[in-house]
C-alpha positions as CSV (number, residue, x, y, z in Angstrom):
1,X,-25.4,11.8,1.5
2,X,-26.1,11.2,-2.4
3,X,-22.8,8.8,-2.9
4,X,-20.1,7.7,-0.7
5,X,-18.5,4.3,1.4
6,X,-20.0,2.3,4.7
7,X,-17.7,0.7,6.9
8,X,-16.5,0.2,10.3
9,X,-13.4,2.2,10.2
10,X,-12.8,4.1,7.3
11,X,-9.1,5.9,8.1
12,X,-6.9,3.9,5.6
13,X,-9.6,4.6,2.9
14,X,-8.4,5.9,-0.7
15,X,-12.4,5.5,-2.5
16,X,-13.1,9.1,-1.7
17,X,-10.1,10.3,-3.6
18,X,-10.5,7.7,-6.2
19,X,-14.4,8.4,-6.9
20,X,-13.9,12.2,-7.0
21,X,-11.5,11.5,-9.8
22,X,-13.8,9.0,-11.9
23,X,-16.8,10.9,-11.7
24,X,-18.2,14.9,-11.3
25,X,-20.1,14.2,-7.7
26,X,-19.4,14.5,-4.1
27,X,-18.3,10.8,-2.3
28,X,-18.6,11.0,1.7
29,X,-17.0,8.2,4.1
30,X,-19.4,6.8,6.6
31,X,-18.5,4.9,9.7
32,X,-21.5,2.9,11.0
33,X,-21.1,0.5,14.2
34,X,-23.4,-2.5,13.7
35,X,-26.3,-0.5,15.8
36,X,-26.3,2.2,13.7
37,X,-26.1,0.2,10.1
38,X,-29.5,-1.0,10.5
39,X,-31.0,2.2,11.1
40,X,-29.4,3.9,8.1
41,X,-30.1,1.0,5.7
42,X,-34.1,1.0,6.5
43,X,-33.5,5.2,5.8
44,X,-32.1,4.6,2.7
45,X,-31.3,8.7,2.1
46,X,-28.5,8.0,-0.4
47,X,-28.6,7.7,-4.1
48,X,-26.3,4.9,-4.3
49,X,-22.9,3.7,-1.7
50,X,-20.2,1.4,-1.5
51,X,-20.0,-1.2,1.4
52,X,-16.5,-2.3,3.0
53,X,-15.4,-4.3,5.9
54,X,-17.3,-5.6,7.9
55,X,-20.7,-5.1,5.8
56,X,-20.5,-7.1,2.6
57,X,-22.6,-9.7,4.1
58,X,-25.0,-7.7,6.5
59,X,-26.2,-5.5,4.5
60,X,-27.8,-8.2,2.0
61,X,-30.9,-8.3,4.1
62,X,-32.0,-5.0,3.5
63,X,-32.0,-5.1,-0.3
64,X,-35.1,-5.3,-2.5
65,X,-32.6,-7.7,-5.5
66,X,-29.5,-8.9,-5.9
67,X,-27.5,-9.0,-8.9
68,X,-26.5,-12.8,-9.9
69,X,-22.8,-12.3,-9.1
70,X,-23.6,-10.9,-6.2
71,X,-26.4,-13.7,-5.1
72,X,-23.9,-16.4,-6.4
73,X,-21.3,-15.2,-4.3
74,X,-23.5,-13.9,-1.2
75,X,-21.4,-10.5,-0.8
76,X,-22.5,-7.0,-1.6
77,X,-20.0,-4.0,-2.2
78,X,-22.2,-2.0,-4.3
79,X,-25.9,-0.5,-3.7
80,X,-27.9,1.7,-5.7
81,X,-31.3,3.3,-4.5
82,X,-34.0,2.9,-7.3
83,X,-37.1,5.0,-6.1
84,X,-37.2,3.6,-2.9
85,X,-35.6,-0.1,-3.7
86,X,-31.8,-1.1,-2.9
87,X,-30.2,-3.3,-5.4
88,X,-27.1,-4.9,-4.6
89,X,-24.3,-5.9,-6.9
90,X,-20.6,-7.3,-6.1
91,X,-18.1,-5.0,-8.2
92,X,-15.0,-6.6,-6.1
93,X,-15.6,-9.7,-8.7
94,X,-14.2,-7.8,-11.8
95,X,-11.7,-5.6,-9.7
96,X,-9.7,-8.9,-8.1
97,X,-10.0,-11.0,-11.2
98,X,-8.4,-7.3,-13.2
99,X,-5.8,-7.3,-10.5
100,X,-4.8,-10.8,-11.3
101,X,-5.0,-10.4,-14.6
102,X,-2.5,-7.5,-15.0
103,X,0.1,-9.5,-12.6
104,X,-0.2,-12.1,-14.9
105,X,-0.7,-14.8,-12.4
106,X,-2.5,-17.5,-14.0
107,X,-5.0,-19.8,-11.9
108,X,-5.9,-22.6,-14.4
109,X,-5.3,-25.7,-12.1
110,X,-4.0,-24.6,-9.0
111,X,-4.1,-24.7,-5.7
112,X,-5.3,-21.8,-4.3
113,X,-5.7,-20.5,-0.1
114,X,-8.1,-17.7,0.4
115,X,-6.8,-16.4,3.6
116,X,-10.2,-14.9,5.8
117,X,-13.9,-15.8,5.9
118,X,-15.9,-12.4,5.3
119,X,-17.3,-11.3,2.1
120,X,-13.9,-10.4,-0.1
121,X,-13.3,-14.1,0.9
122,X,-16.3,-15.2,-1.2
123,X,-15.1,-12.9,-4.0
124,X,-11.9,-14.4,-4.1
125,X,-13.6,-17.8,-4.0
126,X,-15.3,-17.1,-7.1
127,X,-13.1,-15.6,-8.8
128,X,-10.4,-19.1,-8.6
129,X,-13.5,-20.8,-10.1
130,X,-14.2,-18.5,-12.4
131,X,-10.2,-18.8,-13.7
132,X,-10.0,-22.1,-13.5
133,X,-8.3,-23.3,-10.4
134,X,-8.3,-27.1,-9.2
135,X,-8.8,-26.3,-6.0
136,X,-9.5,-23.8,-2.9
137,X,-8.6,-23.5,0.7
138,X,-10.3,-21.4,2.9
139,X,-7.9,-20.4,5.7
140,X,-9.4,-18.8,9.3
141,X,-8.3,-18.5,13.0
142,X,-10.9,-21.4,14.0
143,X,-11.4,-24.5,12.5
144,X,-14.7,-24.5,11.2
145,X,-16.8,-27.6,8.3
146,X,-15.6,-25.1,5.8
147,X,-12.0,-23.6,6.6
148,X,-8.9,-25.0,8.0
149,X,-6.6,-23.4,10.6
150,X,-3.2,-21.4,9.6
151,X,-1.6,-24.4,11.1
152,X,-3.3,-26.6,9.0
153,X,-2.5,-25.1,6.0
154,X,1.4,-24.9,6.8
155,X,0.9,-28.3,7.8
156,X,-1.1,-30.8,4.7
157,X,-0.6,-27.4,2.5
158,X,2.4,-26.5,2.4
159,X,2.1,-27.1,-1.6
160,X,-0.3,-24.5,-2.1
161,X,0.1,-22.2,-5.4
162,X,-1.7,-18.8,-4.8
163,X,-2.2,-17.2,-1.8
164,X,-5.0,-14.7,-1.6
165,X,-5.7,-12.6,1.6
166,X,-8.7,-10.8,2.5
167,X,-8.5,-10.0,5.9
168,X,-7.6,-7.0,7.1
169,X,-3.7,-8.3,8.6
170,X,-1.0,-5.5,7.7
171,X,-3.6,-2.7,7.1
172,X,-2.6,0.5,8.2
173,X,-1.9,1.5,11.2
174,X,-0.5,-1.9,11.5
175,X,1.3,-1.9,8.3
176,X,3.8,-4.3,9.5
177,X,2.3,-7.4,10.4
178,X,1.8,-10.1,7.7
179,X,-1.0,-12.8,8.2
180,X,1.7,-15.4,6.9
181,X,5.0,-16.8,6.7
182,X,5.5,-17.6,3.2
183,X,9.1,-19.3,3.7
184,X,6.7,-22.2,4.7
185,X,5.5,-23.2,1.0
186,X,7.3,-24.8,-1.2
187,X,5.9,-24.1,-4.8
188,X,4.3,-20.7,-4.5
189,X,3.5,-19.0,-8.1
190,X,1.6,-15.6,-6.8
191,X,0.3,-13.8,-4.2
192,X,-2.7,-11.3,-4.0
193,X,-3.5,-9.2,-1.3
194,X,-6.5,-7.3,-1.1
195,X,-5.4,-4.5,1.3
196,X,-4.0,-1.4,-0.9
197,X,-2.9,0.4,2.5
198,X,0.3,0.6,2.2
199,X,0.6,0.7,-0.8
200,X,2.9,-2.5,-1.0
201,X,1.8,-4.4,2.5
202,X,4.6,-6.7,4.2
203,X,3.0,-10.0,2.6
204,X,3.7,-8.9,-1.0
205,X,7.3,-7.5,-0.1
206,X,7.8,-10.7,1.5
207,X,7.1,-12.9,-1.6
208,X,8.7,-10.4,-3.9
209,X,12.0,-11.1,-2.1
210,X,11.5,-14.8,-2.6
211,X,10.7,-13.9,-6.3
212,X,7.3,-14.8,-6.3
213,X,4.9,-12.7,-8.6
214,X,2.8,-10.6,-5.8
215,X,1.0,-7.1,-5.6
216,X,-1.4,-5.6,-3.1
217,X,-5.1,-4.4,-3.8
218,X,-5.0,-0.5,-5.5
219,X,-5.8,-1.7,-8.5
220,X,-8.3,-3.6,-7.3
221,X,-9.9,-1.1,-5.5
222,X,-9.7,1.5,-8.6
223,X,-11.0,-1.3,-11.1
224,X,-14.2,-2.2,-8.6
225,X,-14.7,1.4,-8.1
226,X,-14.9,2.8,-12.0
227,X,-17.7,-0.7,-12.3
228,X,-19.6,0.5,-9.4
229,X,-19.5,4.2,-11.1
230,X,-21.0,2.5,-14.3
231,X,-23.6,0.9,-12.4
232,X,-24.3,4.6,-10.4
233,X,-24.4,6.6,-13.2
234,X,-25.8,3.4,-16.1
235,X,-23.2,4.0,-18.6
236,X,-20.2,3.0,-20.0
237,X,-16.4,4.6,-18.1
238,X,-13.8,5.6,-20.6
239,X,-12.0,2.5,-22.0
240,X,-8.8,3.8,-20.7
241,X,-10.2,5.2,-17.2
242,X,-8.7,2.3,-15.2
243,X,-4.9,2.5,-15.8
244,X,-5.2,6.1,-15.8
245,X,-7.0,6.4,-12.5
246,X,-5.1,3.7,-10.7
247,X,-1.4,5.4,-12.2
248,X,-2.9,8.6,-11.2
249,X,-3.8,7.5,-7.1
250,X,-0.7,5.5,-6.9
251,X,1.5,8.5,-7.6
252,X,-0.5,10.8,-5.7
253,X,-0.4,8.4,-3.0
254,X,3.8,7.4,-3.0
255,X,6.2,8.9,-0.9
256,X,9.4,10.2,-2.4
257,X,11.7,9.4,-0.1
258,X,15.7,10.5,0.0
259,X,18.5,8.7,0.8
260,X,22.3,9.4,0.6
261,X,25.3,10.9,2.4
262,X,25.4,13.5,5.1
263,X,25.6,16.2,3.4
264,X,24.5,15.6,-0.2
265,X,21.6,18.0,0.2
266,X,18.4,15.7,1.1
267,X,16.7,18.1,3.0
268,X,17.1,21.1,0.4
269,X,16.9,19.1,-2.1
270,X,13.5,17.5,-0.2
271,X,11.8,21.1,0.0
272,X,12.6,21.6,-3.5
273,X,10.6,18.4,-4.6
274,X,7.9,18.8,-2.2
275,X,6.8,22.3,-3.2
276,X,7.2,21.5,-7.3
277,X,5.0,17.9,-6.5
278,X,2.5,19.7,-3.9
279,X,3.6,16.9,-1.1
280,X,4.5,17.7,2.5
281,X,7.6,17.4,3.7
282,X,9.4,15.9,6.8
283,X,13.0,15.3,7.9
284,X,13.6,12.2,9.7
285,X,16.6,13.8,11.7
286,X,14.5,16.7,13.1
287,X,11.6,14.2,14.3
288,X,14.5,12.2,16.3
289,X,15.4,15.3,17.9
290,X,12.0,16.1,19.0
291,X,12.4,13.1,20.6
292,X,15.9,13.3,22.2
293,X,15.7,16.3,23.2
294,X,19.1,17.5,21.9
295,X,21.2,17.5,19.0
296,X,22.0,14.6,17.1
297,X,25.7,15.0,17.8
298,X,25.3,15.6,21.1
299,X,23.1,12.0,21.6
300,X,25.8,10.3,19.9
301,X,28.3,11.5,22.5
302,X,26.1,10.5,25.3
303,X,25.1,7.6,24.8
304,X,26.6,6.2,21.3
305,X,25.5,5.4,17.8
306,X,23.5,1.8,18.3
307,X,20.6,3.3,21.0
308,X,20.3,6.3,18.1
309,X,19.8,3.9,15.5
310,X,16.9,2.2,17.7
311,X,15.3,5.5,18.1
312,X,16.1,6.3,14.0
313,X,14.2,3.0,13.2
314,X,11.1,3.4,15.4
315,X,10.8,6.6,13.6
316,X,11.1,6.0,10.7
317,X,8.5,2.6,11.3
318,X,6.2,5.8,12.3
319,X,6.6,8.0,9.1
320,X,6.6,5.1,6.8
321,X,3.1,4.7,7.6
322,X,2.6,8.5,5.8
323,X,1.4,8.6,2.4
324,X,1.9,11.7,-0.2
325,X,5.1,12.7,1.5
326,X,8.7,14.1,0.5
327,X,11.0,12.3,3.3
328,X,14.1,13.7,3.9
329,X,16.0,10.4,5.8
330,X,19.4,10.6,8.1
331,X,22.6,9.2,5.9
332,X,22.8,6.6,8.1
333,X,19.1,5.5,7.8
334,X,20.3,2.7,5.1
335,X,22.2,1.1,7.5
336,X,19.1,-1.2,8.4
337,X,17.6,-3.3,6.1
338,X,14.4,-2.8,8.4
339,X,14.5,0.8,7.5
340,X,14.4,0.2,4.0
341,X,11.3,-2.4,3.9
342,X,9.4,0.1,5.2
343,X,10.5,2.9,4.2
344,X,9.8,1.1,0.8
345,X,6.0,0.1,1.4
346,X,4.7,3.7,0.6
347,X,7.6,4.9,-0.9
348,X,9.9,5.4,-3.9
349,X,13.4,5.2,-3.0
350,X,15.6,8.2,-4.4
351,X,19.4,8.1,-4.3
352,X,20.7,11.8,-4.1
353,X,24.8,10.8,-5.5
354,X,26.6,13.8,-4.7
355,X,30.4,13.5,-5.5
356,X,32.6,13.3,-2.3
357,X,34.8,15.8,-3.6
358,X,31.7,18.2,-3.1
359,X,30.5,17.3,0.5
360,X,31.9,19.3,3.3
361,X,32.0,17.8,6.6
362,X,30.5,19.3,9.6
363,X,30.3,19.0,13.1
364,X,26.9,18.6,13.6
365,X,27.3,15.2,11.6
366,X,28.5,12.8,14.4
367,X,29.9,10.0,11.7
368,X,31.1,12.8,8.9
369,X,32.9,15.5,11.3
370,X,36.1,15.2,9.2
371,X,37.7,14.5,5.9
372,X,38.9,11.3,7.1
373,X,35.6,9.9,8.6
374,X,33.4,11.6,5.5
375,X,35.6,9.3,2.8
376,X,35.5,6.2,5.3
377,X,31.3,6.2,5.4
378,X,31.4,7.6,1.7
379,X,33.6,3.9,1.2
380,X,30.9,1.8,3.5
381,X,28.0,3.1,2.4
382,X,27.8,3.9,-1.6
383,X,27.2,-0.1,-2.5
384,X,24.4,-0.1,0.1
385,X,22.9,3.5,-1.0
386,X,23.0,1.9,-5.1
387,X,21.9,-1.3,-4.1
388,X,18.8,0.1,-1.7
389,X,17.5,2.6,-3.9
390,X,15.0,2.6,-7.2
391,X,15.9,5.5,-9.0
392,X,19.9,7.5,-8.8
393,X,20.0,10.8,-9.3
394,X,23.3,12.6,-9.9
395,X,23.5,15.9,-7.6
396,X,25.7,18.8,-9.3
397,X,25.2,21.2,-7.0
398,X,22.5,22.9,-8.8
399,X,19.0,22.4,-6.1
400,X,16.4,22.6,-9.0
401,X,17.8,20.4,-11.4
402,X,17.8,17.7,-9.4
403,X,14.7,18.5,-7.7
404,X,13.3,18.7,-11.1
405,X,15.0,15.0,-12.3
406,X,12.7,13.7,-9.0
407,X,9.6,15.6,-10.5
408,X,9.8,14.1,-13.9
409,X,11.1,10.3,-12.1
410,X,7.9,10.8,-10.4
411,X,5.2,11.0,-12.4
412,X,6.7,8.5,-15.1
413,X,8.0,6.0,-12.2
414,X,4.6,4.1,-12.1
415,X,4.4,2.0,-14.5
416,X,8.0,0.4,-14.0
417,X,7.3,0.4,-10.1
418,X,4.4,-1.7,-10.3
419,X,6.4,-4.6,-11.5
420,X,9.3,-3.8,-8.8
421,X,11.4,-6.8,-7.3
């Protein structure tokens, strides 16, 4: 290996993707248990390598020099191999104090919990010094001299301004856990979370509800990577590289995903958008019936609309962990607010608005069979399809216009979507 990333488990990692974009060389991912870390730091047969979870810290012994930021804060993300000699340098310092900086969330004399005690967590630490914060809570499962307990800070801090998390709580798989509950501070300003998969974790939608300036840790992880690249390759990236880069994974990265009525051509309109963006595509109706064994309709009959829901939401809790992907979602998929959270943590929500007048009921659609019952859900459901989507888009009938009205939503969506509410 010449470059490439060191961790424990490396399956939620986007630095491959993201270093093969900043630079012209080949980027591996290398999962090392503890055993084997020692062994292939004293081999030292790479040119230079990023370190992740759980490594900042153990790797330190191994390297010939530090660089101050790095020594200061006692975490190493970056190594390079110098004839023989590993230098170490921390690159997380510039990409979590860029990822504040382009939320906007200002530090200068406030109270700021760090939630985790590995090496992001000494990052984080010096970066609220660095920005001017009064003062800093360490937050970990055991009470140590230097932390206090999740209890303890709900309890005497409860007043706490920033909350930054470093640990690895509602990474994926596990996208939906949350390390906190937020409705327990009273005067929070911001919220920064370092894990970037998803792509918006349950913390950050959590404050974002409560209006509370928030956003997860891609940009951080594009801004660290284009400094280690500097230090790799000793010059200077583009000055424009980062935004570029980071707009660039993000789309590449977001699901489109389709809501609307029965009928209103979500999964032709779905094929259509995944072949013209090179996604893959998948139909949340056909992986229900893989599991049911039967036809939608025919469920319904059986054994009624609320036990199909259950099985509609654990599905779509399983391909709401996808990433890159055209989703193609049941009209009635809108119906819980659960649904959209996390439909909405890798994905951009598209509303396909067909005209009733041109939707034909059919009897393979258990709750639009008829006239009648296709203009009663049309009625129940339009306010929640308008107010649950980010972007309308007005079906004529014509597949590849709207498929193309995605396409262009798309790649320009970015920008506005990073400051979603």
């Amino acid at each position: 290996m010449e470059y490439g990333c060191i961790g424990k488990k490396l399956p939620h990692s986007f630095s491959k993707i993201i270093h093969e974009k900043i630079g012209d060389y080949s980027y591996e991912l290398v999962e090392l248990t503890e055993e084997e870390l020692s062994e292939f730091m004293l081999k030292r047969d790479f040119k230079a390598i990023n370190v992740t979870i759980p490594y900042k810290e153990a790797v330190i012994p191994y390297l010939y020099e530090l660089s101050d930021t790095a020594k200061n804060i006692g975490a190493v993300n970056t190594i390079v191999n110098r004839d023989g000699r590993l230098y170490g340098y921390n690159t997380d310092f510039y990409g979590m104090t860029s990822l504040i900086k382009k939320n906007n969330i200002g530090f200068d004399g406030k109270k700021i919990a760090i939630l985790g005690t590995g090496g992001t967590s000494k990052t984080a630490h010096a970066v609220a010094e660095s920005l001017g914060a009064k003062a800093v809570i360490k937050v970990s499962r055991n009470k140590t001299d230097c932390t206090v307990t999740y209890d303890e800070l709900y309890d005497k801090y409860s007043d706490t301004d920033i909350i930054i998390n470093t640990t690895p709580v509602g990474m994926f798989p596990k996208i939906f856990d949350s390390p906190l509950d937020l409705s327990r501070f009273i005067s929070l300003s911001g919220v920064i979370d370092a894990v970037y998969n998803p792509l918006e974790t349950k913390l950050v939608s959590d404050a974002k509800k409560q209006g509370i300036p928030a956003e997860s840790g891609l940009y951080m992880l594009v801004a660290q990577a284009i400094k280690a690249y500097e230090i790799f390759m000793d010059k200077k990236a583009p000055e424009n590289l980062l935004d570029s880069i980071f707009n660039d994974v993000k789309t590449s990265k977001q699901n489109v995903v389709l809501i609307g009525m029965p009928g209103s051509g979500k999964t032709t309109i779905g094929k259509a958008v995944a072949e013209k963006l090179g996604k893959d595509f998948i139909d949340t109706d056909d992986e229900i019936k893989k599991i049911i064994k039967t036809e939608i309709s025919d469920y319904f009959a059986q054994y009624g609309e609320e036990k199909f829901r259950d099985i509609e939401t654990e599905v779509i809790k399983d391909i709401s962990k996808l990433s890159g992907t055209v989703i193609a979602t049941g009209g009635g998929a809108v119906l819980r607010q659960e649904n959209i959270d996390a439909l909405k943590m890798n994905g951009v929500l598209y509303f396909l608005d067909r005209p009733l007048s041109d939707i034909v009921p059919t009897e393979d659609r258990p709750t639009a069979s008829s006239l009648e019952a296709l203009e009663k859900r049309y009625n129940e459901r339009y306010g929640i399809y308008k107010a649950s989507a980010d972007k309308t888009v007005t079906v004529t009938g014509i597949v590849q216009d709207a498929a193309a009205q995605i396409e262009r939503e798309h790649y320009n969506y970015e920008n506005s979507c990073y400051q979603r509410t």
